[in-house]
TORKOL-4160 file (C-alpha; in steps of 0.2 Angstrom, whole numbers, padded with zeros to 4 digits, m for minus):
105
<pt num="1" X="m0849" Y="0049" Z="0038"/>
<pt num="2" X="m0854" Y="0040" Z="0055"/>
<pt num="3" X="m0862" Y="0027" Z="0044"/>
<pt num="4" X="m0848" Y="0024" Z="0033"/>
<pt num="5" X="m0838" Y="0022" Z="0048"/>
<pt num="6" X="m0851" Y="0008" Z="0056"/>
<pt num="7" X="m0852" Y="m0001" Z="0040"/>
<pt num="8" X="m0832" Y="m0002" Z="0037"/>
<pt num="9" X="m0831" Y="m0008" Z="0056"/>
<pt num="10" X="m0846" Y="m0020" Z="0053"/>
<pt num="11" X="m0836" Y="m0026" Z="0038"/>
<pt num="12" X="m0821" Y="m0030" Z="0043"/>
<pt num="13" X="m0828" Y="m0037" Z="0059"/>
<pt num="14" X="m0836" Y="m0053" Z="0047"/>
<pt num="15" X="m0821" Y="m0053" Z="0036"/>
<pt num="16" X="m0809" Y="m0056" Z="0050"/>
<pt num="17" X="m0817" Y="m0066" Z="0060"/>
<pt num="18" X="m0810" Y="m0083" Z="0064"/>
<pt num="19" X="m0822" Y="m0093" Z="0069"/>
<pt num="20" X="m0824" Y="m0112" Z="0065"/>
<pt num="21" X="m0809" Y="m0112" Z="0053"/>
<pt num="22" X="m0798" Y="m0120" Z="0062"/>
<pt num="23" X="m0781" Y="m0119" Z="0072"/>
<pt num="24" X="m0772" Y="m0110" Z="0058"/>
<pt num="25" X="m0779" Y="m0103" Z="0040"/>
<pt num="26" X="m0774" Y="m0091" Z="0027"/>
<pt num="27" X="m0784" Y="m0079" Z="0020"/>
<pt num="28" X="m0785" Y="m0086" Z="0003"/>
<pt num="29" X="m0784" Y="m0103" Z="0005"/>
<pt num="30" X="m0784" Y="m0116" Z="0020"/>
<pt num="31" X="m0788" Y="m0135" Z="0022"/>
<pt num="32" X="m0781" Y="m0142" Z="0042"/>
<pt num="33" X="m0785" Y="m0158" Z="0049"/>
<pt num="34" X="m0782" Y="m0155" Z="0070"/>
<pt num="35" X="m0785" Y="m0167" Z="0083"/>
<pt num="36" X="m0800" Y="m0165" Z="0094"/>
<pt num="37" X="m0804" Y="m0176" Z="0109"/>
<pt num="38" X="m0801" Y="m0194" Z="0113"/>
<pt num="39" X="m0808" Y="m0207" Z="0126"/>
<pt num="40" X="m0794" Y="m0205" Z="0142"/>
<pt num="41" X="m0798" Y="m0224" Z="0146"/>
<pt num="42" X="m0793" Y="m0229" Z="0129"/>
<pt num="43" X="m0801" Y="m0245" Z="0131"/>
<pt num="44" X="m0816" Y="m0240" Z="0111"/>
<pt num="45" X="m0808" Y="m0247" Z="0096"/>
<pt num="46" X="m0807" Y="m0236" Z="0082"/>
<pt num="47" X="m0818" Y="m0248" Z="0071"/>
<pt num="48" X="m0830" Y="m0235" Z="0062"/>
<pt num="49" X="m0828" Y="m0219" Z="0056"/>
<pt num="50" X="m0839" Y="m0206" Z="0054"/>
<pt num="51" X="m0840" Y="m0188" Z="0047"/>
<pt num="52" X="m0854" Y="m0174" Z="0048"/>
<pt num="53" X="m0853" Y="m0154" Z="0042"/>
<pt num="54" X="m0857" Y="m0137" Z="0041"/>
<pt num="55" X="m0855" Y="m0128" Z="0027"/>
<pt num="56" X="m0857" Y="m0106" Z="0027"/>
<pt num="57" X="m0859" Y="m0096" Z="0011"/>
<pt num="58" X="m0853" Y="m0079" Z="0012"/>
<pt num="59" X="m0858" Y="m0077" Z="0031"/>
<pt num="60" X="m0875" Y="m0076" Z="0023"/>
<pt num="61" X="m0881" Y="m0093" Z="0026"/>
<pt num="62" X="m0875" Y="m0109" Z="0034"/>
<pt num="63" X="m0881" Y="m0125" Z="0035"/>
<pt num="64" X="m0878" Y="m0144" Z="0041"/>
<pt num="65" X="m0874" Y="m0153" Z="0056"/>
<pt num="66" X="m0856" Y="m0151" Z="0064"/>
<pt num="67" X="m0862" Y="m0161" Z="0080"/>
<pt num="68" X="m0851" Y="m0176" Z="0087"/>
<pt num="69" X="m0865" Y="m0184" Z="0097"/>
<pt num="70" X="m0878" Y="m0184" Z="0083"/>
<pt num="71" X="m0865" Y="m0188" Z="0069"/>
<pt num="72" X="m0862" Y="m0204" Z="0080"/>
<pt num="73" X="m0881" Y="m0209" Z="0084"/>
<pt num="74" X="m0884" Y="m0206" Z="0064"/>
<pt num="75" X="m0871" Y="m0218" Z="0061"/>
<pt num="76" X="m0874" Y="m0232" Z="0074"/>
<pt num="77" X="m0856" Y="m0227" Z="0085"/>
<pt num="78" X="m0861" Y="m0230" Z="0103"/>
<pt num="79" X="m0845" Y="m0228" Z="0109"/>
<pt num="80" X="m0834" Y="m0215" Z="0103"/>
<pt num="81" X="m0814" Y="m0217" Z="0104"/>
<pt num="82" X="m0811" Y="m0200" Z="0094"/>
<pt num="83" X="m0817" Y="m0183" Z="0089"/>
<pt num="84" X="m0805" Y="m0174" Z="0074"/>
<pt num="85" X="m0811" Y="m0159" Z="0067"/>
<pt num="86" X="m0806" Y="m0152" Z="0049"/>
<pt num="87" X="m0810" Y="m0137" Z="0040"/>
<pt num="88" X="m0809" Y="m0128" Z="0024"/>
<pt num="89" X="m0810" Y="m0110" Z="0021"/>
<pt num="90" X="m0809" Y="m0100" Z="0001"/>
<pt num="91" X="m0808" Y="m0082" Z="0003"/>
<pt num="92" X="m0811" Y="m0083" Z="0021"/>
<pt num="93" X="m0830" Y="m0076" Z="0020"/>
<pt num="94" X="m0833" Y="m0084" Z="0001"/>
<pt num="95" X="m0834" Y="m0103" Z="0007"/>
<pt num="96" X="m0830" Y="m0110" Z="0023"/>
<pt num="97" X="m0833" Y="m0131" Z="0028"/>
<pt num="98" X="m0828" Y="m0137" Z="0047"/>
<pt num="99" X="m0833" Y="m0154" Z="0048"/>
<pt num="100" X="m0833" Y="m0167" Z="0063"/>
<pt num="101" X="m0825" Y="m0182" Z="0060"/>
<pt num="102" X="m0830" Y="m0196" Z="0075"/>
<pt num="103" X="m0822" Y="m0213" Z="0076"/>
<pt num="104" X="m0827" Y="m0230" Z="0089"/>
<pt num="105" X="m0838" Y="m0243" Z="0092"/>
């Protein structure tokens, strides 16, 4: 019975966690676009744009690269203007996507 009982609080503890999916989701079905961080001196153009992810499969695996200072050295930004995020999330635990979305020079 004490076993049960940590399994079914172990459970829901992955089922219901929220991490990486964004500022709002639903449990079925989510896909947000949410503003990040910009450049306070506002003085980078927004001429390239740039997107990196991480994808996780049933909180059993997750993979990819999610990083805004690696998305933008991979993709020859040395100045960045922005940093939006986005995510998408099925079932909540089935699929989940959070990417990076980097814009400057």
């Amino acid at each position: 019975m004490k076993m049960k009982l940590v399994f079914i609080s172990l459970l829901s503890v992955f089922l219901f966690a929220n991490c990486a999916i964004g500022p709002t989701h639903g449990h079925i079905f989510s896909s947000t676009k949410f503003a990040g961080t910009f450049n306070p001196e506002n003085n980078v153009k927004a001429t390239k744009e740039a997107k990196g992810c991480q994808f996780t499969v049933l909180y059993i695996f997750s993979v990819g690269d999610a990083g805004a200072g690696s998305i933008a050295n991979k993709n020859g930004i040395n100045k960045i203007a922005t940093i939006d995020h986005s995510s998408l999330s099925i079932l909540t635990s089935l699929f989940r996507n959070y990417c990076t979305i980097v814009s400057g020079e």
